[in-house]
Residue, then its C-alpha position, 0 to 999 in steps of 0.5 A: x761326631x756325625x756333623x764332623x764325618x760329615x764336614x770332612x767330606x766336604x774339605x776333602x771335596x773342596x781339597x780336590x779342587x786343583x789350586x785349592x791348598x790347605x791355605x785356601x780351605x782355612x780361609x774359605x771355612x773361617x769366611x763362610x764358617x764350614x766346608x760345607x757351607x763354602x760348597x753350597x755358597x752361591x757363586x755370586x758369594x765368591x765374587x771377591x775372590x780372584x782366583x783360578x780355583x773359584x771357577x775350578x770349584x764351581x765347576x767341580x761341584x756340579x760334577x761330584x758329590x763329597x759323599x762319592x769322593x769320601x768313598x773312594x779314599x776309603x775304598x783306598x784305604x786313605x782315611x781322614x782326620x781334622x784338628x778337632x780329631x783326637x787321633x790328629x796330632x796334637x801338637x800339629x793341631x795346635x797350630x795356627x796353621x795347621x792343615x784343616x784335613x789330614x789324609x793318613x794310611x794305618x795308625x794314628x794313636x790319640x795323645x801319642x809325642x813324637x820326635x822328628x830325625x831328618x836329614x840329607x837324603x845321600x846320608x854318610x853310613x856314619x849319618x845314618x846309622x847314628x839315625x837308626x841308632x838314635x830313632x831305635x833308642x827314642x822308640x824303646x822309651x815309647x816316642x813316635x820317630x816322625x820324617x818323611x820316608x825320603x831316602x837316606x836318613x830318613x829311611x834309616x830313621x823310620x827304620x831305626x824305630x821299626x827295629x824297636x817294635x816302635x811307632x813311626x809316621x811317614x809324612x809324605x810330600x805327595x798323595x797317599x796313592x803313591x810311594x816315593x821314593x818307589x824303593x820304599x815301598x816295602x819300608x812303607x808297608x812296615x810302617x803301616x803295621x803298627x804307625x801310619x802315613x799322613x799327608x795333606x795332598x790329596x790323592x794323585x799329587x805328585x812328588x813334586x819338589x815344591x811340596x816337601x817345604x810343606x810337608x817339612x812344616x808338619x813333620x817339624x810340627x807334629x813333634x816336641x823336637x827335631x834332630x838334623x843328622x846330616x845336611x848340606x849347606x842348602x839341605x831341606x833339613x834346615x828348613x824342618x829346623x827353620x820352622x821347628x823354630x818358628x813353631x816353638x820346637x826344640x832343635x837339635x843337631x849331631x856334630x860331624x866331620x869337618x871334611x863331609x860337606x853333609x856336615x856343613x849344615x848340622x855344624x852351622x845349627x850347631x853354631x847358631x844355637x842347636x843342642x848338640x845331640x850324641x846320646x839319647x839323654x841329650x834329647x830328654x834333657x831338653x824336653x821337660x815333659x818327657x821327664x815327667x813320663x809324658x808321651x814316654x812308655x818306658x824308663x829311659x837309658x843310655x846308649x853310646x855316644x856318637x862323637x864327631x867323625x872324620x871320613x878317612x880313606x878306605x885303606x888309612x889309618x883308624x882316626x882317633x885311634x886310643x892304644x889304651x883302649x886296644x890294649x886293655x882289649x887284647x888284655x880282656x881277650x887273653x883273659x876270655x880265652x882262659x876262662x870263658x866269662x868275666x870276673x863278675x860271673x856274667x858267663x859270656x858265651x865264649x866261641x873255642x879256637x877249633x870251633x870258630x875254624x870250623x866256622x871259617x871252614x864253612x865260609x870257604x876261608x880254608x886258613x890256619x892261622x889260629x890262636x897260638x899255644x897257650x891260647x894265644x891272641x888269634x893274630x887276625x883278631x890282633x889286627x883287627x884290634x889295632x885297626x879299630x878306636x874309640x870311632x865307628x868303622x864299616x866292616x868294608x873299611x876294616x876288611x880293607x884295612x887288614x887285607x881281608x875278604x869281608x866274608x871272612x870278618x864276622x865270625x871274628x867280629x862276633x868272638x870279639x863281641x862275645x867278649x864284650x872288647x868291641x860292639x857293634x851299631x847298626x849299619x854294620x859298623x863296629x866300634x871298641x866298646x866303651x866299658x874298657 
């Protein structure tokens, strides 16, 4: 153990060498057999070797001393870990190819699997609240969800897991020493309680768009799978979905609106062979050993469907609207308001007429409109109702819709949920529930 403490800190040394990639250090350890070896060498053994960084390490060396370079990550709380490790991921480690040093922040727990949910970093609120859907239902069942801290939907994605009391891990396509996108800053701190940061770039590497092929090859390898929420035509998702394949990954897709041109790359995995994903089943469906319990910590269940969805105008009509669905809601409605609770005794909480006019009091509504006599359906509730269907809506969209201010929306959505006639998803959409 004390050989390999060692020898990491001659890779980071050579790692700071600038030219001097995960590539480089591969070959450099297979020809001399060490790091350290290859940082001993004398300079006529790198005779052979053409390169700008042979004389940027040669220079290097006379200048720093690895135990000095290893004390300053740990003095930035950056931590490191090779193949031979068993806190570095084990699929990741079985690569060919895999990075000879890792650079992580938090948590890197031995033996744990993981899925990876990437996509378009100007996700719809469709994407990404299927993201954080799809990576909170993955976190329950004891999976790390793995992407790359970028904004869109791979926030939702991190966040998803996050609300689950679950492990994520943030692969980044820079040094450690920087959060980018900056405004995730606070995102990066959650995931550090409980997963970690990785990358393969030392220290003071920039963001640079030429890094994130690169750190899309981890993501994609250090999981059993890969779920493209939404991508462009040419979006960096498909490449994670390129290398999942070269690596022998399953790679799945979410179906989306053939007007959004973030679906334009999830619909042409989705022809070229991609499993479709709307639930979370789909996924455990395709992985053998997380059937068998592997890497899962907890019994798996189902969760709503995500059907494809076509964007419509802020003020149109609901697609896909299934009167037989908003019927059988105004029915189960009528039935709450006469006697609070279902059939089955479950007692759903049940919020009074007077009560919730209380409630728009405090919201400043100052309105009298009310269920009628008898208990009649609240007329906005109605509205809201015939404006909702078997596809998700954001409550901007529904506000619109029936003419309201957003502010005056959620104790009505909430009497409607307690009801259990609509349900909601992350991202503040709402969608009607399924068990009608």
């Amino acid at each position: 153990m004390e050989n390999l403490e060692r020898e990491k800190r001659f890779r980071a040394a050579l790692r700071a060498v600038p030219g001097l990639g995960s590539r480089r250090l591969r070959q450099l350890i297979a020809v001399f057999g060490s790091a350290e070896a290859a940082w001993q060498a004398p300079a006529r053994a790198f005779t052979d070797w053409k390169a700008a960084w042979v004389s940027e390490m040669l220079d290097l060396r006379k200048k720093i001393l690895p135990e000095r370079v290893a004390e300053e990550l740990d003095r930035a709380g950056i931590r490191l870990v090779a193949p031979a490790e068993r806190s570095y991921p084990k699929l990741l480690a079985e690569l060919a190819d895999a990075p000879p040093l890792l650079y992580f922040k938090g948590h890197l727990s031995e033996g744990q699997e993981g899925l990876a949910i990437v996509g378009s970093r100007r996700g719809t609120p469709y994407g990404k609240a299927a993201a954080e859907f799809l990576a909170r239902k993955v976190a329950e069942r004891g999976i790390v969800i793995v992407s790359g801290l970028a904004r869109g939907i791979d926030t939702s994605a991190h966040k998803g897991a996050l609300a689950a009391d679950g492990v994520t891990w943030a692969f980044l396509g820079n040094g450690l020493d920087t959060i980018y996108p900056p405004e995730n800053r606070k995102l990066a701190e959650a995931v550090l309680e409980k997963g970690a940061l990785v990358s393969e770039f030392t220290p003071g590497t920039p963001p640079d768009g030429g890094h994130f092929p690169a750190r899309n090859r981890l993501i994609s390898g250090a999981c059993r799978g890969v779920v493209v929420i939404e991508a462009a035509a040419k979006s960096g998702a498909l490449i994670t979905a390129d290398f999942a394949l070269e690596q022998g990954r399953e790679v799945f897709a979410l179906p989306g609106p053939i007007f959004s041109e973030m679906s334009k790359g999830t619909n042409h995995l989705l022809r070229q062979g991609a499993r479709i994903v709307d639930e979370v089943d789909d996924i455990w469906a395709e992985i053998p050993v997380w059937q068998k319990g592997g890497g899962a910590g907890r019994e798996p269940g189902r969760g709503p469907q995500f059907a494809a969805r076509r964007e419509a105008a802020c003020c149109g009509s609901a697609p896909g609207k299934s009167a037989a669905n908003r019927q059988s809601a105004l029915v189960q409605l009528e039935l709450n308001i006469d006697e609070p609770g279902d059939a089955k005794g479950r007692g759903a909480p049940h919020v009074s007429a007077a009560g919730r006019e209380e409630g728009r009091g405090a919201l400043g509504r100052g309105c009298s409109k009310g269920r009628g006599p008898g208990g009649a359906v609240d007329p906005a509730q109605a509205e809201i109702l015939e404006q909702m269907s078997d596809l998700p809506i954001h409550i901007d969209q529904l506000a619109c819709r029936v003419k309201m201010a957003v502010q005056e929306l959620p104790l009505l959505l909430l009497e409607l949920q307690l009801a259990g006639v609509i349900e909601q998803l992350p991202g503040q959409l709402y969608v009607l529930a399924r068990k009608i």
